[in-house]
C-alpha positions in Angstrom: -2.0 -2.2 -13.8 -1.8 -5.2 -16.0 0.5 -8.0 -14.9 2.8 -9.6 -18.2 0.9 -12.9 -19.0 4.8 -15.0 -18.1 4.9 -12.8 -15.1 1.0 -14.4 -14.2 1.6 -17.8 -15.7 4.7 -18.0 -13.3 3.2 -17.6 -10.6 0.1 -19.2 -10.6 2.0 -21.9 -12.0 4.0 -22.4 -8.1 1.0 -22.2 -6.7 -0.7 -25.5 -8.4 -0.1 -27.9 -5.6 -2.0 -25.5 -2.9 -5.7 -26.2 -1.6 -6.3 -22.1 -2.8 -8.1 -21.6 -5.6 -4.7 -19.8 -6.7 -6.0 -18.0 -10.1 -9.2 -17.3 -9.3 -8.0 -15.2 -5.8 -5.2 -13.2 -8.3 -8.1 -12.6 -10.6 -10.5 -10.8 -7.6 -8.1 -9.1 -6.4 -4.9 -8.3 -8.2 -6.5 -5.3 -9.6 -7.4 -3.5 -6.2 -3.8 -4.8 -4.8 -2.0 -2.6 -7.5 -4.5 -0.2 -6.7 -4.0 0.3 -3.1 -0.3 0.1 -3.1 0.3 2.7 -6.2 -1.8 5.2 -4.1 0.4 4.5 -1.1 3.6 4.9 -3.5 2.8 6.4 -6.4 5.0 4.0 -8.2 2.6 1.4 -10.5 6.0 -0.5 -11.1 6.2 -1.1 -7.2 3.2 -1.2 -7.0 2.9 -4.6 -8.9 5.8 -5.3 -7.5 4.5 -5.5 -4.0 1.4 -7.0 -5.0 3.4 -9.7 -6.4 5.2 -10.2 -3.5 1.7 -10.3 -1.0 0.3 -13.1 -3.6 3.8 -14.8 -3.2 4.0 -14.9 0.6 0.2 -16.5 0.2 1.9 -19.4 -1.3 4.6 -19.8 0.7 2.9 -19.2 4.0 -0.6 -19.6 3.5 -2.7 -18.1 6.7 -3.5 -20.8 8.7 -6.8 -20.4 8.6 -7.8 -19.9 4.6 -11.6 -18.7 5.2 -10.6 -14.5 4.7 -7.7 -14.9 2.0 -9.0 -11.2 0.5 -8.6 -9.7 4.2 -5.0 -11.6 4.5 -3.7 -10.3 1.5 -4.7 -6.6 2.1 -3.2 -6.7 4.9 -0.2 -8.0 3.9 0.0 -5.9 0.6 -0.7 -2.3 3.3 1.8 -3.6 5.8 4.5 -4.3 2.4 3.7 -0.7 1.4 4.0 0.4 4.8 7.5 -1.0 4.6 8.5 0.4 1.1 7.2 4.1 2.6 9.8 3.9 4.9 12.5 2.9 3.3 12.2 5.3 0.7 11.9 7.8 3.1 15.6 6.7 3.9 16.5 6.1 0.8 15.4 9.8 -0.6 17.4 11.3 2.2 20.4 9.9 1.6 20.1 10.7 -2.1 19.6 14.4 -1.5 22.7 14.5 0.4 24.8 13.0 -2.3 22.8 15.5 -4.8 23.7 18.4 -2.4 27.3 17.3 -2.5 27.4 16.7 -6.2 25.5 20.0 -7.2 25.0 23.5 -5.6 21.9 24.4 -8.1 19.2 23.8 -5.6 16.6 25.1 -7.9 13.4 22.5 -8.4 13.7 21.2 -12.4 9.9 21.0 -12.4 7.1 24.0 -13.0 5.8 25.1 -9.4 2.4 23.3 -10.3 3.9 20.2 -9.8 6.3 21.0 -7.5 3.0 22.1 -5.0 1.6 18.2 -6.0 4.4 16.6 -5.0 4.7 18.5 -1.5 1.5 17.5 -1.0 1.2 14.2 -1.9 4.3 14.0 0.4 2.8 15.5 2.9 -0.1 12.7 3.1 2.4 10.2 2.9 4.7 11.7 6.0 1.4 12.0 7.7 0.2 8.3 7.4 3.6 7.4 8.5 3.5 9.3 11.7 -0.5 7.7 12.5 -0.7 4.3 14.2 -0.8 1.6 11.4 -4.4 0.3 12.1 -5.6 3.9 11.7 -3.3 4.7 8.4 -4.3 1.3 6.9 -8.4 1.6 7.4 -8.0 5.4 6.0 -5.7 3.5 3.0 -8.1 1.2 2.1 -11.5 3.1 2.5 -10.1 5.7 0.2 -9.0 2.9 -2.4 -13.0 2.0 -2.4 -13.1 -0.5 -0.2 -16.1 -1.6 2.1 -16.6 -1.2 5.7 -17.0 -5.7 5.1 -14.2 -5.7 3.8 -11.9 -3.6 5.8 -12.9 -5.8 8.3 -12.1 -8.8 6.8 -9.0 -6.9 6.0 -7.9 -5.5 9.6 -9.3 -8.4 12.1 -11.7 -5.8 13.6 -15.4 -6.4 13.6 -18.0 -4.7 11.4 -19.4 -2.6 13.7 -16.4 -0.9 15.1 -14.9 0.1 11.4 -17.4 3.1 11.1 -15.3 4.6 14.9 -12.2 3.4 13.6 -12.7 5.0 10.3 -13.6 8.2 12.2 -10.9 8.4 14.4 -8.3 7.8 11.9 -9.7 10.8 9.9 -9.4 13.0 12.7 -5.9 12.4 13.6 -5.1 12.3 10.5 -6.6 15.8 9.8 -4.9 16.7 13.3 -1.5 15.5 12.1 -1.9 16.8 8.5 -2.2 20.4 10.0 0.5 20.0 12.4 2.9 19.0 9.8 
């Protein structure tokens, strides 16, 4: 997910009269951003999108203190996904009852393959939604290849507890996922 260089430029340029070290944060972790937030959306569009909007809120309200910027803008990247998941939960509903009004051909448009994928990846999605956000965001980001440091940093919760939380979040999420 490659940002358009007058996108970048634009935004690093409203950050130049901030203490951060602007550019070189976007550069560690724009990449893994986008990353995280496409698997929670499977939209690289919003994705970036989102991720634009985390390293924009940095610049306007810069944490107060600036010594875990990577952990700040995870978290505020998940919780902006978190946000975007629901309201196109909302949004999808209401656009399958205007579909169901305009057409009575209920038949899927795409082969049953991906059909099953999209269930699925549905599925996940509804199921994160329904777990407690601390839970859902430590299973997001230590499926998108993040350490147990950095999930820390990330969530506010100390090293030594993410290997429970992590555990406990599978579990219900496993518990949930077969419920659903």
């Amino acid at each position: 997910m490659t940002m358009t260089l007058s996108k970048r430029q634009n935004l690093i340029a409203s950050g130049e009269s901030s203490t951060i070290d602007f550019e070189a944060l976007f550069d560690e972790h724009w990449n893994r951003l986008c990353g995280i937030l496409y698997r929670m959306l499977g939209d690289p569009q919003e994705a970036e999108d989102l991720a634009l909007e985390a390293f924009l809120r940095l610049q306007l309200y810069p944490p107060r203190d600036d010594r875990n910027l990577g952990g700040w803008l995870y978290r505020v990247a998940t919780n902006l996904g978190f946000n975007a998941l629901r309201k196109s939960k909302r949004r999808k509903y209401y656009e399958e009852q205007a579909n169901s009004l305009i057409t009575n051909d209920n038949s899927p448009e795409d082969p049953a393959e991906t059909a099953e994928r999209r269930f699925a990846t549905e599925r996940v999605r509804a199921t994160l939604r329904a777990m407690k956000k601390r839970k859902a965001q430590v299973l997001i980001l230590r499926h998108s290849g993040l350490s147990y440091a950095e999930i820390a940093e990330a969530t506010g919760v100390s090293l030594g507890s993410i290997g429970t939380l992590l555990a406990r979040a599978e579990k219900e999420f496993e518990r949930l996922f077969r419920e659903g």
